[in-house]
C-alpha positions as CSV (number, residue, x, y, z in Angstrom):
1,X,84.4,115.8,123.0
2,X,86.1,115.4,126.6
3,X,85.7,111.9,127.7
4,X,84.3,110.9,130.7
5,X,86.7,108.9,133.7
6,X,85.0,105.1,132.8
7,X,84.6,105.2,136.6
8,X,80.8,106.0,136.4
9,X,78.6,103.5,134.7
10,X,77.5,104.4,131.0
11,X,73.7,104.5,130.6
12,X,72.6,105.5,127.0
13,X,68.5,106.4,126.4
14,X,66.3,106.6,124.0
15,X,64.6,109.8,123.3
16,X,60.9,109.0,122.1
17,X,58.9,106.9,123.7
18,X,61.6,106.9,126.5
19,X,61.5,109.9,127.9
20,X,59.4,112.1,124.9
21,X,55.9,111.6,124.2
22,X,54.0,112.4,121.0
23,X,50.1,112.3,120.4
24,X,49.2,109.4,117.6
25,X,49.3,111.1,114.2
26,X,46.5,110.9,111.8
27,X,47.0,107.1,110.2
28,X,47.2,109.0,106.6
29,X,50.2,111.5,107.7
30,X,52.4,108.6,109.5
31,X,51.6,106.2,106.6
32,X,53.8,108.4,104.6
33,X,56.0,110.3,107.4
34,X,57.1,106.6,108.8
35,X,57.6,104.8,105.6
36,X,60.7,102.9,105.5
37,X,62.8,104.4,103.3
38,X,61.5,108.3,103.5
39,X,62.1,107.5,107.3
40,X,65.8,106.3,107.2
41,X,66.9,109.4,105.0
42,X,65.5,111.7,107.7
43,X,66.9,109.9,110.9
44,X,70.6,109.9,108.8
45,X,70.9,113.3,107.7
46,X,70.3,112.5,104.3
47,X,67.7,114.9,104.4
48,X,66.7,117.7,106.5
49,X,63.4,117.5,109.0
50,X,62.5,120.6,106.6
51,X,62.3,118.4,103.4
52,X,61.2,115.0,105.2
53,X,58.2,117.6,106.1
54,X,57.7,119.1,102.7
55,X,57.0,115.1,101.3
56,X,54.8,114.3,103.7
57,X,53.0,117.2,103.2
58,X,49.5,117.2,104.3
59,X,50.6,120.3,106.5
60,X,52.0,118.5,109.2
61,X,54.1,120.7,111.6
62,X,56.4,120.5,113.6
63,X,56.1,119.4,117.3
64,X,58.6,119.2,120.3
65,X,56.1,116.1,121.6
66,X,55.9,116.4,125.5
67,X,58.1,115.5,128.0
68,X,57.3,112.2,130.2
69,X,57.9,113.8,134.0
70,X,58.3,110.5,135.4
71,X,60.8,109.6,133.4
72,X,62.9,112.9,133.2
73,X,62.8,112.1,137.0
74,X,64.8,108.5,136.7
75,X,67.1,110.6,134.6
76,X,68.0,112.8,137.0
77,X,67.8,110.6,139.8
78,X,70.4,108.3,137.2
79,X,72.3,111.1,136.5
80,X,73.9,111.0,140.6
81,X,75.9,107.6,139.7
82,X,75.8,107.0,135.7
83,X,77.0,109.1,132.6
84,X,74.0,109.7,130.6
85,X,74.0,110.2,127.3
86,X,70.4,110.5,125.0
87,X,71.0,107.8,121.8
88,X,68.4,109.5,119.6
89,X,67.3,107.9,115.8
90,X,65.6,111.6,115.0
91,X,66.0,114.5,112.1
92,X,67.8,117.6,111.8
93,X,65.7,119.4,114.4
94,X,66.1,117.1,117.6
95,X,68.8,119.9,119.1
96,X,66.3,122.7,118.9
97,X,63.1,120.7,120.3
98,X,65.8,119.3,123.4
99,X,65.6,123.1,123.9
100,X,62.4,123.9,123.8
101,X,61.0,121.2,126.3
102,X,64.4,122.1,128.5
103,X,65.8,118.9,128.3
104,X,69.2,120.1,126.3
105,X,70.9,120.5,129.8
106,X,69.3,116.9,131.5
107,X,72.1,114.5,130.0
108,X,75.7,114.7,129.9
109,X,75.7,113.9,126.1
110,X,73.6,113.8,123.2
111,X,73.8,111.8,120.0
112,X,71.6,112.6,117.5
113,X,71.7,109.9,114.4
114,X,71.4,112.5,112.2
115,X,74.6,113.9,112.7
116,X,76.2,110.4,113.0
117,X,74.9,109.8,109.7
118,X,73.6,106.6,110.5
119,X,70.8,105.1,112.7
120,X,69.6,102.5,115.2
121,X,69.4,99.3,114.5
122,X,72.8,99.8,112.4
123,X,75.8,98.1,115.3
124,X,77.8,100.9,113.5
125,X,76.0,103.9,115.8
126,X,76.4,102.0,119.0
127,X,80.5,101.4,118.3
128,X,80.8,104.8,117.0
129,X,79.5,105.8,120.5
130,X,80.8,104.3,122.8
131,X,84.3,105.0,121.2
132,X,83.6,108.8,121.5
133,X,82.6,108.5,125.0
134,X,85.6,106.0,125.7
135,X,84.0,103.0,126.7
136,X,83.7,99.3,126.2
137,X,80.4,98.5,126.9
138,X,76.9,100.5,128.5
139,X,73.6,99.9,129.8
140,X,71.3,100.9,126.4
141,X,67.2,101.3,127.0
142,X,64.5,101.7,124.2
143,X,61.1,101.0,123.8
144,X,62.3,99.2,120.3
145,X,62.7,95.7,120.6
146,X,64.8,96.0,117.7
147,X,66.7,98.4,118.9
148,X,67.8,96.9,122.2
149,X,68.3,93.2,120.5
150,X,70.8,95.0,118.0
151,X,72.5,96.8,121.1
152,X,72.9,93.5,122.9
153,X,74.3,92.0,120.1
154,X,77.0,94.8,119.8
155,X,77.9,94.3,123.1
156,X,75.7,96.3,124.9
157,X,73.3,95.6,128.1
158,X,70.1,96.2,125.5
159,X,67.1,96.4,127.6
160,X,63.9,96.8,126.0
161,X,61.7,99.1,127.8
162,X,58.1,99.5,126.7
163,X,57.3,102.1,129.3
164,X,58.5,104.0,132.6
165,X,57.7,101.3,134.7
166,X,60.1,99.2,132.7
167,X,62.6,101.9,132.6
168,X,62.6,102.2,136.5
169,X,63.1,98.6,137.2
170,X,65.7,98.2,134.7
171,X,67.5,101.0,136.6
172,X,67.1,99.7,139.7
173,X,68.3,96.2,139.0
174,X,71.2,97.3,137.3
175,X,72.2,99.7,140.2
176,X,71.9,102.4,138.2
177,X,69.5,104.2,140.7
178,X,69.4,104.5,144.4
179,X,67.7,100.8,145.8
180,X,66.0,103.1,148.8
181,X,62.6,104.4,148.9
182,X,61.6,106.3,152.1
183,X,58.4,106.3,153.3
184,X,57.3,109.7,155.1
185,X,54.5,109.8,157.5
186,X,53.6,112.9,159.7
187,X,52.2,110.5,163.0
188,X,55.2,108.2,164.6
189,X,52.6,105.8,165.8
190,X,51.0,105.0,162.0
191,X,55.2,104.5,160.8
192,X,56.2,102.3,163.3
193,X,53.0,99.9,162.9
194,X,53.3,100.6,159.3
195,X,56.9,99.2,159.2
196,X,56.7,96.4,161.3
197,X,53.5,95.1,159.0
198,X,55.7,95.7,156.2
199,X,58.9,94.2,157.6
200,X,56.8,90.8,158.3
201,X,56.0,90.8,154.7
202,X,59.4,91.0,153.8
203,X,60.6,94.5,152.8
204,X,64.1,95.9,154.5
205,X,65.5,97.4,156.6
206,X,61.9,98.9,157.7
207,X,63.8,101.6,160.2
208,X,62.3,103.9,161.4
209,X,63.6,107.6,162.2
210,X,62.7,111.0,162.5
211,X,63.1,113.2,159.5
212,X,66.5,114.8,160.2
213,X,65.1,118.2,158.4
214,X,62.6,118.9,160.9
215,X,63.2,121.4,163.9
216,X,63.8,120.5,166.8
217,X,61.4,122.6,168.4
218,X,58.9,122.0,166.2
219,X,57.5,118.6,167.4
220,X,54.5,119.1,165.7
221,X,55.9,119.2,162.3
222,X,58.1,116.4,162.6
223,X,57.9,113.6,159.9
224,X,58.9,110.0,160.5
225,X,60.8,108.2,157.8
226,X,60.6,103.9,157.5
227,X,63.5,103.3,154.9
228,X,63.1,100.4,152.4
229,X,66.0,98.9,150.6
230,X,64.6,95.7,149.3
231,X,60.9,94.4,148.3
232,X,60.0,90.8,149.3
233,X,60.8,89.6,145.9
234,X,64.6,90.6,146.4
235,X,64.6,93.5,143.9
236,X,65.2,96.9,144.8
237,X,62.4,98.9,146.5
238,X,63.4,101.6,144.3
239,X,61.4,99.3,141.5
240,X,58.7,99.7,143.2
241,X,58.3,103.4,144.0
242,X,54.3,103.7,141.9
243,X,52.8,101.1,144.7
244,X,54.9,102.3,147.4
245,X,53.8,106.0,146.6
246,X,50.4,104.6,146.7
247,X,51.1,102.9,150.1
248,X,52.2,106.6,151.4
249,X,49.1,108.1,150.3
250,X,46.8,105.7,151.9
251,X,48.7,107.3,155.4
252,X,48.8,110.8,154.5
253,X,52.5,110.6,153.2
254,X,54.6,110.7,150.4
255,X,58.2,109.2,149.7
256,X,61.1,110.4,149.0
257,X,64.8,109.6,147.8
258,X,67.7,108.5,150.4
């Protein structure tokens, strides 16, 4: 594999429970699918998802799970300033069910445990990674515990995150993601009040301009963008985007990225 220029930050994902969702299985299929030890030989490649299948039984089949939109979209939006690479403790069939949810293409590399041969929490799958994508360290996220303790004590930046609210603000504070959220509002009047109530609570910059995009003959359709930076807390606004899309609605806007 090419490696990447260590001039971009590494960020390394979890697939499932990340940015994959599944529906609960019936308790008496994931008693047996999830035990221990059937488990591990189908997340190493010991054996294939066929055969992990066939002694389960029970006629479970096989499922690409669903993709979480809001997280694809802190992908992509990660994807601008970080390598991203998908970390995955799955079977034999993770490659064809990237495909058909379309996520094959949305990370710059994908490492399937399967194929390592060996599988998260094991320090061995973060080293053996980070060495193929030449470099020394990364930011790793999973909504294991486990997982992300065993990272950070390889070396990584292991963040735990139980769901995409975590995931944005672990982003965010890291850098990882743009720290601007703007704020688009079709009247000039409702943006500039709206902006200077904001600014007194403590959010920055709170400028106010007109949407570069619009004509300029078309004053009627002209938006007016307040750009935030930071929240009153001191974190990124961009950790903040669910209430500040709410905020938006409540004046007939929406936000967008800078």
């Amino acid at each position: 594999m090419e490696r990447t220029p260590a001039l971009k930050p590494l960020l390394l994902l979890d697939l499932d429970g990340v940015v994959r969702g599944f529906p609960p299985l019936p308790a008496e299929i994931a008693e047996v699918a999830f035990e221990p030890s059937l488990l591990r030989r189908a997340v190493t490649g010991e054996i294939t998802d066929e055969q992990w299948r066939q002694e389960v039984g029970r006629g479970w089949e096989a499922s690409p799970g669903e993709v979480i939109s809001e997280a694809l979209a802190l992908v992509r939006a990660a994807r601008k300033q970080c390598f991203v690479a998908l970390l995955s403790n799955a079977t034999t069939r993770l490659e064809a069910d990237l495909a058909r949810l379309g996520l094959d293409a949305e990370f710059d590399a994908i490492f399937n445990s399967a194929r390592l041969g060996v599988a998260k929490p094991d320090p061995a799958i973060f080293r053996r990674v980070l060495a193929e994508l030449g470099y020394e360290t990364a930011v790793f996220c999973d909504d294991s515990a486990e997982n992300a303790q065993a990272a950070s004590e390889a070396g990584l930046d292991g963040v735990h995150v139980p769901d995409t609210a975590a995931l944005r603000t672990a982003l965010a504070v890291r850098g990882l993601i743009s720290p601007t959220v703007l704020l688009i509002l079709p009247d000039r009047d409702d943006a500039e009040e709206l902006a200077a109530e904001l600014l007194e609570e403590g959010w920055g910059p709170c400028a106010v301009h007109r949407d570069m995009l619009a004509g300029e003959d078309d004053a009627e359709d002209v938006d007016w963008v307040i750009e935030l930076t930071t929240a009153p807390d001191g974190t990124p606004a961009s950790a903040h985007r669910p209430e500040l899309d709410e905020l938006a609605e409540r004046h007939d806007g929406f936000t967008g990225d800078d």
